[in-house]
C-alpha positions, -999 to 999 in steps of 0.1 A, spaced: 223 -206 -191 220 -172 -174 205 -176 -137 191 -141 -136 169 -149 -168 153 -174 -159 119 -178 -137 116 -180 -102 96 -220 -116 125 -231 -134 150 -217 -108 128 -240 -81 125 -268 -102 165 -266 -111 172 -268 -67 146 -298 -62 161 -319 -89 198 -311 -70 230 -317 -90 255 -291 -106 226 -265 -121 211 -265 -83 236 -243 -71 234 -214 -91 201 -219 -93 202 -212 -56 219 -186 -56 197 -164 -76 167 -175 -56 187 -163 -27 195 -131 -43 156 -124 -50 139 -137 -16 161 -146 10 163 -110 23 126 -106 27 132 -139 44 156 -129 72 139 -95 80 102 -113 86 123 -137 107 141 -113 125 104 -104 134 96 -133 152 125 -142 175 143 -112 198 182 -119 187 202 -119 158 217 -155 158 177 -168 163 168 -150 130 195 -163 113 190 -198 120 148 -193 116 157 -180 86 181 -204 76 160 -234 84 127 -222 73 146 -211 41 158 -247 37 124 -261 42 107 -243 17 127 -254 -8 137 -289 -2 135 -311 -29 114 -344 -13 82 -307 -6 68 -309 -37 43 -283 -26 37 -254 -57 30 -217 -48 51 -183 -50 82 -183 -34 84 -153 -16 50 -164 -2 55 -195 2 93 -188 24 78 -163 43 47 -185 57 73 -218 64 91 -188 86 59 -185 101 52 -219 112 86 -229 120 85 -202 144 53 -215 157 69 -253 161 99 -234 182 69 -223 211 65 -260 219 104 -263 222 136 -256 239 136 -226 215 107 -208 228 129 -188 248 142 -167 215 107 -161 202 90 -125 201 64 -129 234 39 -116 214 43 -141 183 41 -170 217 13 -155 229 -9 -157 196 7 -192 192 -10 -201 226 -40 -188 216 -44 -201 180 -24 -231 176 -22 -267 197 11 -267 211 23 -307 215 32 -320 245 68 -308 259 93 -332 245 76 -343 219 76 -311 195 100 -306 165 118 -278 151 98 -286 114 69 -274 105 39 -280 128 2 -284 130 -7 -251 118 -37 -231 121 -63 -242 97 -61 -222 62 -91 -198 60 -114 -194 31 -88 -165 17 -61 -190 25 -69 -215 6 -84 -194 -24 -50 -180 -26 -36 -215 -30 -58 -222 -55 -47 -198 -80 -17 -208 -106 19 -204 -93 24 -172 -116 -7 -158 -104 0 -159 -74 37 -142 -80 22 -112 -96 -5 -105 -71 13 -110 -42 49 -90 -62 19 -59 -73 0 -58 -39 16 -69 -13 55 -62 -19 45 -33 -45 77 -43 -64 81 -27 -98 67 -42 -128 105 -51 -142 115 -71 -111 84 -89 -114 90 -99 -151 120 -112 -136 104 -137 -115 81 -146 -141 109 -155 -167 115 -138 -205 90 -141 -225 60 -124 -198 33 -104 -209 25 -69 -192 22 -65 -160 -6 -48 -156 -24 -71 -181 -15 -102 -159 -22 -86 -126 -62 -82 -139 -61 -118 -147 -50 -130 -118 -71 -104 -90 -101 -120 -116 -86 -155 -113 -86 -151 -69 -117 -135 -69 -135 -169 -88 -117 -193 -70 -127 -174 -39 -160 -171 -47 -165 -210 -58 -145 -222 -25 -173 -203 -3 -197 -219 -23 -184 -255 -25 -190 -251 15 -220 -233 19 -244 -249 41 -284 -255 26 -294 -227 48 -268 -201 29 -273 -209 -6 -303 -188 -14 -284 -161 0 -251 -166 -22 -259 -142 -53 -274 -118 -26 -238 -117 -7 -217 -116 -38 -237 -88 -51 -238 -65 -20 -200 -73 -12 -193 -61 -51 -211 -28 -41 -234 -33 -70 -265 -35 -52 -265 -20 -15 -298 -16 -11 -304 -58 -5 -291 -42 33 -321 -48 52 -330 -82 35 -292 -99 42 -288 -83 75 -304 -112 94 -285 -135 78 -255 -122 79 -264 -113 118 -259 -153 122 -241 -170 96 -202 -166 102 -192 -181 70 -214 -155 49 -203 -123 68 -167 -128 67 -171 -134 24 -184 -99 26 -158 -89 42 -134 -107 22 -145 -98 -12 -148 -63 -2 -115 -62 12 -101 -79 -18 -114 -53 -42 -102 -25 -22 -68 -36 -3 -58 -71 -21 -22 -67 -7 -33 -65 32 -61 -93 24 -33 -115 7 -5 -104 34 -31 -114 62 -42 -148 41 -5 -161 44 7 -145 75 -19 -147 101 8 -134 123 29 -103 110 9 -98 76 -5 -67 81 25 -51 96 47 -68 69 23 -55 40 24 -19 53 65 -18 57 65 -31 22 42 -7 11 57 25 29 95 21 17 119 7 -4 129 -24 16 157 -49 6 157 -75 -10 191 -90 -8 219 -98 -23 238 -134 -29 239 -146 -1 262 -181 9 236 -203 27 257 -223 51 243 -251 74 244 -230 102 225 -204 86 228 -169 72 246 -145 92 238 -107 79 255 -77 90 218 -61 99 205 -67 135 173 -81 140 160 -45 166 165 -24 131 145 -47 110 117 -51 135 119 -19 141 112 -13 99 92 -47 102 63 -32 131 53 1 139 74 20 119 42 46 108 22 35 141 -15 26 135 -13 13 101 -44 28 81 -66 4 52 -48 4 19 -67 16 -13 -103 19 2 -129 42 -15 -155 62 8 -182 36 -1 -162 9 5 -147 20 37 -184 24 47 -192 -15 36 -162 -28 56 -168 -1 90 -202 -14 89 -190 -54 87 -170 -43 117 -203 -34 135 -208 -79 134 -212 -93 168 -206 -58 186 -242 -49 177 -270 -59 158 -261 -62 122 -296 -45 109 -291 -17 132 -256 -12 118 -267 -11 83 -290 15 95 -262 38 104 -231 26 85 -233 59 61 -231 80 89 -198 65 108 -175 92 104 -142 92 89 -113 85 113 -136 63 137 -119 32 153 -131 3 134 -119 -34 123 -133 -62 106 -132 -100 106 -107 -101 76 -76 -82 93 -66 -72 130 -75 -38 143 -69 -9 125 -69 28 131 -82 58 109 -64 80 128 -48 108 102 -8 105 102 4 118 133 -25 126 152 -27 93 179 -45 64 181 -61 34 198 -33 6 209 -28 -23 188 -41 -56 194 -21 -69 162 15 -87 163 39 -66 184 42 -44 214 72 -26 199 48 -2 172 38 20 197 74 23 218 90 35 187 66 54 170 79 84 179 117 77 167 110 62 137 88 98 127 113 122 132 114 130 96 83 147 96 83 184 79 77 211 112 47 225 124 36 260 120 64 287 115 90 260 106 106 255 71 100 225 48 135 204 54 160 214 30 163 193 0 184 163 -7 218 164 -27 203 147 -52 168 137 -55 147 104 -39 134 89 -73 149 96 -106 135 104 -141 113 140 -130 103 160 -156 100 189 -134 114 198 -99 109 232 -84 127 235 -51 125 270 -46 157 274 -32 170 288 -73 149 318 -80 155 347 -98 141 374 -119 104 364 -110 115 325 -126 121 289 -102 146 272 -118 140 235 -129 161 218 -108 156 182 -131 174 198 -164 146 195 -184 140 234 -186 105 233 -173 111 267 -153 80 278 -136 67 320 -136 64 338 -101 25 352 -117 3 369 -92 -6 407 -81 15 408 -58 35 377 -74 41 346 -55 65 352 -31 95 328 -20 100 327 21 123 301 35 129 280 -1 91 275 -3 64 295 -24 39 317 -3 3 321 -22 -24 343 -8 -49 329 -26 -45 345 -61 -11 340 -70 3 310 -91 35 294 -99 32 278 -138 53 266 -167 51 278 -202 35 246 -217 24 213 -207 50 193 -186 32 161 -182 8 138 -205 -26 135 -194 -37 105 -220 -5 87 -198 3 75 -167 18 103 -146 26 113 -107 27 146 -97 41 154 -56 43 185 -36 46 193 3 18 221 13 11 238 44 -22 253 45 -29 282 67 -65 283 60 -88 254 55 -124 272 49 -122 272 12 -109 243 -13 -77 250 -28 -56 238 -56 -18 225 -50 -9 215 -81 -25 213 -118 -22 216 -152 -40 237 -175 -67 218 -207 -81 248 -228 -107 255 -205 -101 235 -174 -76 215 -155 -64 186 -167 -58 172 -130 -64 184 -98 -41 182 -70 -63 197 -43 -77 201 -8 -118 197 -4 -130 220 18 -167 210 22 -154 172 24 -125 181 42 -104 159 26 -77 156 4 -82 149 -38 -68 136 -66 -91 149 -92 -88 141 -129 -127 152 -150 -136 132 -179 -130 162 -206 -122 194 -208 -158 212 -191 -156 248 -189 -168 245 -152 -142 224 -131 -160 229 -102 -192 203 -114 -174 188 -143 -177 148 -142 -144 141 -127 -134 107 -112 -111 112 -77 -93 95 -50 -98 111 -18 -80 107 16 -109 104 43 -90 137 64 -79 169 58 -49 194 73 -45 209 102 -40 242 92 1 249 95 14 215 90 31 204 63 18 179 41 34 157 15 12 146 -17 11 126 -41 -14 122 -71 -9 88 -94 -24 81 -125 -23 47 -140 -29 46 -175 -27 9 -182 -46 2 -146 -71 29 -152 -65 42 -116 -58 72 -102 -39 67 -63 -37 93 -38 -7 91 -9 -7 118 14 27 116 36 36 86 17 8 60 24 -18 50 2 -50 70 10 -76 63 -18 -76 42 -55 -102 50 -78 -113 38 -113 -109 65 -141 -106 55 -178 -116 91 -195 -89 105 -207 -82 137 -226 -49 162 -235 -46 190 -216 -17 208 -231 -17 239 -211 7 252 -181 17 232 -156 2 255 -123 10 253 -88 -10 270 -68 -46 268 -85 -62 253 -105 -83 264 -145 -120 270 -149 -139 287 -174 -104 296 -187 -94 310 -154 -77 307 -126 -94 293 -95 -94 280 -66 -60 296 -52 -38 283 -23 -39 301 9 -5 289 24 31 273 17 44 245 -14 78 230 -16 91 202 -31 71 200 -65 80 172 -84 62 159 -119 71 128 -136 57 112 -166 46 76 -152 29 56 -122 55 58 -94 55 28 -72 44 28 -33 78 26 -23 90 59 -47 64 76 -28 77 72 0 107 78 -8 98 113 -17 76 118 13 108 108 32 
């Protein structure tokens, strides 16, 4: 039978039972995981032969045939790499471990006696409530959730873990965040003490955001009861950013970084690989993957939190700093782009891309030393041109692409083949300066006809440099009868950046019902910009990723057609243009589904 078409559970099952079938069987595991595997390793030890053999051996362990233990098995390999690292700090092999993975071991984790420790795994830090909740899902579950949030891996590779024969994707990911979030919530429960229980509906509800006006009477509970504060800091971090809650549930060392590399490009996943006794031996060298591994952005900013969440979570961060009641009081006021952390992930910084921020405290000292080599593909500063285009483009399957580097007779050429060519409009037209479009605020770039499908799933991307920020201004839409389908768009009085999709076709965009994902910062005026806007038909979500990180997810599940243009550089109400850009696009790009985290980024790149 074919290796590749089978599940990663029969593919298991087939190297446990050993014999013939094993090895294939192996060997296609290999080719899913074992990369993944090797970089997280490289992670944790300082040279390339050490990651090898962690890899190798942690690798092995996971999939022995006499551990009969059940889970995921990317999730599962990468925390056996984890603790077998942590075993290493009580050995002879301590000496090839990253000195900030040994000094979280020293601080977590009972080392045994010298002598007497083992290269297997050890006695390990005791699961947490998310932990174990994980655990307690179904193996498949537990596969798509972690495949969808954490490794943002495309709904076809994930079929192919789950075996022929899967359901959608999308349909099975709902399940399973439902599945996680019961067995969550009936783990804390199971363990409440007598004290918490008249408290439990009252912490569910105000973590769910359905009733945040309970503050003042859970405040001085949650002001003393551990157990109860971090569940409102789990759920809510579960609803908003499952992948760093999961990444941080199985790697309490690394997660977070791990999550966020996974999130912010396309990383490998290996090939067949021959897993000798020795271990395997990859042409890569540990500094590179670390290097993609930590600090690759710097501060790594919360995935997929909405304003009202990020206000729930800053003021959970507020626990044991302050008095809770008091920070209830003043949670709607704590600005966007304060420092703030909570109990259910290490320190993290709200910091806009490339503006700095507070040090780390999380896994590695090498994020900050080569922050500023690992960003040398950001678009220049003021005066400077966008970077010329690639020879062919990051993610395939655009129905539109205007470069700006083909125009002629008042027309950009659609560089994708698909004849969506765009009209200079305008009095004076738009003008083209340095292969990018110049608007002055009432000029307009558009196609003669819809381009995408706004009852679908589509992403739409552009790089903008803004040279004023005093007004709000459209960067890409696309025109309904009497409004904009979609708004691509900077928020002046929010200063902030949108993606804005109304619920029907309102004459007056500007206080039309619209559901939008919004970035909790704005431009500095002159900079280039890259954004993207995502909408997820079968999810009913728009995402917004400004410079190629997740920003902001929203619900939206009111769709209508707007079979107009396809505008760059304002946006439709009342049947008119409005809102006009007052600066510089490049790089527009349509396409006619949800791209993935990592296609983002690959076009941000």
């Amino acid at each position: 039978m074919e290796r590749a078409r089978q599940s990663d559970a029969e593919l298991l099952r087939l190297v446990r039972a050993g014999g013939e079938p094993s090895t294939a069987a192996l060997r296609e595991l290999e080719q899913r995981h074992f990369q993944a595997v090797r970089v997280f390793a490289s992670a944790c030890v300082v040279t390339s032969s050490a990651a090898d053999a962690l890899a190798g051996q942690a690798w092995r362990q996971a999939l022995r045939p006499e551990d009969g233990t059940a889970g995921a098995v990317r999730p599962r390999a990468l925390s056996v790499v984890l603790r077998t690292a942590a075993a290493w700090a009580g050995t002879e092999q301590r000496s090839v471990l990253n000195q900030d993975l040994i000094n979280w071991v020293q601080a977590h984790i009972p080392l045994p006696p010298a002598g007497e420790g083992g290269a297997e795994e050890a006695a390990f830090l005791t699961p947490t409530l998310a932990a174990r909740a994980f655990e307690g899902v179904a193996d498949h579950s537990q596969a798509v959730l972690w495949h969808r949030t954490v490794e943002h891996d495309e709904s076809e590779r994930i079929e192919e873990i789950l075996g022929p024969g899967t359901e959608a994707v999308s349909l099975l990911e709902r399940r399973a965040r439902s599945e996680l979030y019961n067995v969550y919530v009936q783990t804390h429960q199971a363990g409440l003490d007598d004290e918490c229980r008249p408290f439990h509906r009252m912490v569910l509800a105000y973590a769910e955001e359905k009733s945040l006006d309970m503050a003042a009477d859970l405040a001085p509970h949650l002001e003393v009861c551990a157990a109860c504060s971090r569940a409102v800091a789990d759920l809510g971090r579960l609803r908003v950013d499952c992948g760093g809650f999961l990444a941080d549930a199985v790697l309490p060392w690394g997660g977070e970084e791990y999550g966020a590399m996974r999130a912010e490009e396309d990383a490998p996943v290996g090939t067949a690989l021959e897993l000798l006794p020795a271990g395997v031996h990859l042409a890569q060298p540990p500094g590179g993957s670390r290097r993609r591994l930590f600090g690759r952005w710097g501060p790594v900013r919360p995935v997929g939190r909405s304003r009202r969440a990020t206000r729930v979570l800053q003021t959970l961060a507020l626990i044991g700093l302050t008095s809770l009641a008091a920070a209830f009081a003043f949670s709607g006021n704590l600005r966007p782009g304060a420092s703030q952390s909570n109990e259910a992930g290490p320190s993290q910084s709200a910091q806009p891309p490339g503006k700095p921020g507070p040090a780390r405290t999380t896994a590695t000292a090498t994020a900050t030393a080569t922050v500023t080599a690992t960003r040398s593909s950001k678009p220049p500063s003021k005066g400077g041109k966008p970077p010329p285009p690639a020879s062919r483009p990051p993610v395939g399957g655009a129905l539109l692409e205007w470069l700006f580097d083909d125009v002629k007779g008042g027309v950009v050429a659609d560089t994708s083949k698909n004849g969506n060519d765009g009209a200079l409009r305008g009095s004076p037209p738009t003008r083209v300066v340095g292969k990018a479009a110049q608007f002055a605020g009432g000029q307009a770039v558009v196609s003669d006809g819809p381009v995408v499908d706004t009852e679908s799933s589509f992403s739409v991307s552009a790089r903008v440099r803004l040279d004023d920020t005093e007004e709000r201004q459209v960067v890409v839409s696309q025109d309904a009868d009497r409004a904009s389908g979609f708004m691509l768009q900077y928020d002046a009085e929010e200063d902030r950046w949108e993606m804005r999709i109304p619920e029907d076709d309102d004459e007056d965009a500007e206080d039309a019902d619209a559901d939008e994902a919004a970035a909790d910062f704005g431009p500095e005026p002159g900079e280039w910009t890259h954004l993207t806007g995502v909408y997820d038909d079968p999810g009913n979500e728009i995402r917004l990723y400004v410079d190629g990180r997740l920003e902001d997810v929203t619900e939206h599940d009111g769709d209508f057609a707007s079979e107009g243009g396809f505008a760059v550089g304002r946006g439709l109400s009342f049947g008119e243009g409005f809102r006009g850009t007052l600066g510089s696009i490049d790089d527009v790009r349509a396409f006619g589904k949800a791209l993935t985290a990592g296609q983002v980024a690959a076009l941000a790149k």
